[in-house]
Each structure stands twice: as structure tokens, then as C-alpha cells.
C-alpha positions as semicolon CSV with decimal commas, in nm:
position;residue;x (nm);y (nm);z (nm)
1;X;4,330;-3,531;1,759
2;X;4,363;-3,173;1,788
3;X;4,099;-2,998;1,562
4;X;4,337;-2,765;1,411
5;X;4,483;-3,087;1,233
6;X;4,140;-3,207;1,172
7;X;4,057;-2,852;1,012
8;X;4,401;-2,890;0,796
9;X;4,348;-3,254;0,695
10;X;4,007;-3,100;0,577
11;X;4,176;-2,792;0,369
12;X;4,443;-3,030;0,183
13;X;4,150;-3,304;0,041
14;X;4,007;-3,236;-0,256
15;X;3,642;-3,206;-0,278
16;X;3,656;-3,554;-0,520
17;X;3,769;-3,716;-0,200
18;X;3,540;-3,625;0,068
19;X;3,238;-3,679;-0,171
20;X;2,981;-3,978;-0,228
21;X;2,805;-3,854;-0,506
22;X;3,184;-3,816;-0,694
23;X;3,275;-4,187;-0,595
24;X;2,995;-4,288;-0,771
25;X;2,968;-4,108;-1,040
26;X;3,341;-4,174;-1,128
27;X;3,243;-4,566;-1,066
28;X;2,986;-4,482;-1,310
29;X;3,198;-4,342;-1,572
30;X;3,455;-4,592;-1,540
31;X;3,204;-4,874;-1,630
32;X;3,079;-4,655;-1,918
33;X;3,450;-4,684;-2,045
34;X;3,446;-5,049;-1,981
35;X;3,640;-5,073;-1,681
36;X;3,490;-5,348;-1,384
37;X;3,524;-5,140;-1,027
38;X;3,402;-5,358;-0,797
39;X;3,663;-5,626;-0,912
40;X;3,937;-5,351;-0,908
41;X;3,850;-5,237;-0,593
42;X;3,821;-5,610;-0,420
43;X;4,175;-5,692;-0,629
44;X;4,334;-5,358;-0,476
45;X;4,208;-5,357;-0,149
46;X;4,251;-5,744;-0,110
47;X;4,623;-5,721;-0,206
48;X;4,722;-5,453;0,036
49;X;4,551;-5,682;0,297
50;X;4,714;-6,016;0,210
51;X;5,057;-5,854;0,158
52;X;5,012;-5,703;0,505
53;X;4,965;-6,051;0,641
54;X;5,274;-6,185;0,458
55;X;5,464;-5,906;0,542
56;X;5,396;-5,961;0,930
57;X;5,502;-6,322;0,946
58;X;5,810;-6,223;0,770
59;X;5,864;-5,920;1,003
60;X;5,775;-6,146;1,333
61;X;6,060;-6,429;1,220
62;X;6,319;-6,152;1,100
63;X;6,263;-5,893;1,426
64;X;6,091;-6,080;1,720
65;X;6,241;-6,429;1,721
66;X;5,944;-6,620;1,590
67;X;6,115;-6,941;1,382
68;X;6,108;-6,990;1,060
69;X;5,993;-7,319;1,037
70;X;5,707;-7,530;0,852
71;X;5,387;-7,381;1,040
72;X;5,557;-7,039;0,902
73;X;5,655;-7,120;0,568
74;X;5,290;-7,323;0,570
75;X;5,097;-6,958;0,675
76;X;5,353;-6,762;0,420
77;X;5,185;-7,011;0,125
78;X;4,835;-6,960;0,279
79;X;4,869;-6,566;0,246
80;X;5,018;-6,566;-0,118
81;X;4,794;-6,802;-0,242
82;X;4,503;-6,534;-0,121
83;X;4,738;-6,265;-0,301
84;X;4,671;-6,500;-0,647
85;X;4,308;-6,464;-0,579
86;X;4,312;-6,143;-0,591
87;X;4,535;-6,084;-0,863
88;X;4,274;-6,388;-0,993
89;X;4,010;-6,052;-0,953
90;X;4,218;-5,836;-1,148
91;X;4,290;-6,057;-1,447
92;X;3,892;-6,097;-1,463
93;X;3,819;-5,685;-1,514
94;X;4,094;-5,622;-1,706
95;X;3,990;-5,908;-1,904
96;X;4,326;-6,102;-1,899
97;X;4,562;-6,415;-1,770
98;X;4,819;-6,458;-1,547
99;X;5,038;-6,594;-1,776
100;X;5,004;-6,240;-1,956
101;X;5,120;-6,050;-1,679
102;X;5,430;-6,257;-1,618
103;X;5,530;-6,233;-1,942
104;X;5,469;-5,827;-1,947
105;X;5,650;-5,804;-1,599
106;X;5,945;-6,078;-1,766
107;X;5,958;-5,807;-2,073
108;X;5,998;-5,511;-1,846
109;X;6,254;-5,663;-1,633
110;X;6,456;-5,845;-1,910
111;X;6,456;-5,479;-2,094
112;X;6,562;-5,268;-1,726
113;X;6,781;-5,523;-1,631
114;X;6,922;-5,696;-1,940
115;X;7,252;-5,789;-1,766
116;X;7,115;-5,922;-1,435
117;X;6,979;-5,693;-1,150
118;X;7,163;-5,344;-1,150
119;X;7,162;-5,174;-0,838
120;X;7,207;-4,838;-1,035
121;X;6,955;-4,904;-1,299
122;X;6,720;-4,964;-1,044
123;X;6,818;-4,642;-0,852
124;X;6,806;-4,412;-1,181
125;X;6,534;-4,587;-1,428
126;X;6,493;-4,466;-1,766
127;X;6,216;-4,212;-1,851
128;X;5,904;-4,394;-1,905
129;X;6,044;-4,700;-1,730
130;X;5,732;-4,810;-1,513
């Protein structure tokens, strides 16, 4: 890697990111407000993993021929059922249930798409639609 990208990789990162003492101390303050970071941390980083893995096996049947039979379908179960641990990890420090988020991701749905799926509505959401 060329050190002219190095030295503009450098210039565009904030000083938060590139310091120690600032990821601790804004660990610190989110615990003071009565947020669990370790937890979120192991529930975000975990789910980017797992998804990885069950976004592989997918890719490898779909675009390299690998079958989609039991051992895959079998290792597709394995990898979401890490994915519920980890959402498991994010219930616990934000202090709530499964069952609570499906029914706050059923209400958003049900209010974007109160019809069915809408390609358009999905393409153009209303403001403050997360």
C-alpha cells in the first residue's frame, strides 16, 4: 500500500477513531448512561460474522455449483441459530425479549407495507421510516 493512501486514510479519520483513550472513555460514558458495551459489541460483531457464514453457503450453492441439499440446509440452521445467540446478547443489554423485537419489526413492516410488500414503498420510504 502506497503511503500516499496510507497518509490520506490517516487525514479522513477522525481523531475519535484512531484513539484508545476515546474508545474507552466513550465505553465509559455509555455504561454511565446505562448502556452494556461489551454485550453490544459481542452482539454486533458476532452478527456480522455469522451472517458472513450464512451468506457464503448461500453464495457457494447459488454461484459455484455446491448443492443445496441436507448437509447445506443442516450448516444454514447451524449459522442462524449462532445469529439467535447473538441477537440472545443484544436482548440481554438492552434489557429485552425476542418476542419484543418481532413484534416491533411486525409493527414497522405491517405500517410500511400495509398492503403486502411494495417494491416502491420500499424504494422511497417515508421520512422517519427506519
Amino acid at each position: 500500500m502506497s503511503k500516499e493512501y496510507i497518509d490520506f486514510v490517516n487525514s479522513v479519520t477522525s481523531q475519535q477513531s484512531r484513539s484508545h483513550s476515546y474508545f474507552q472513555t466513550s465505553l465509559d460514558i455509555m455504561e454511565e448512561q446505562g448502556a452494556h458495551p461489551a454485550r453490544l459489541l459481542t452482539a454486533a460483531l458476532g452478527l456480522i460474522g455469522e451472517s458472513s457464514e450464512v451468506s457464503e453457503i448461500v453464495k457457494k450453492c447459488i454461484f459455484q455449483g455446491k448443492p443445496y441439499d441436507e448437509d447445506a440446509q443442516k450448516k444454514l440452521k447451524s449459522e442462524l441459530s449462532d445469529c439467535m445467540w447473538y441477537i440472545a446478547q443484544g436482548c440481554i443489554a438492552l434489557d429485552t425479549s425476542i418476542e419484543e423485537l418481532i413484534d416491533i419489526n411486525t409493527a414497522k413492516l405491517s405500517a410500511r407495507y400495509p398492503d403486502g410488500f411494495d417494491k416502491d414503498k420500499s424504494n422511497n420510504r417515508k421520512e422517519g421510516d427506519i
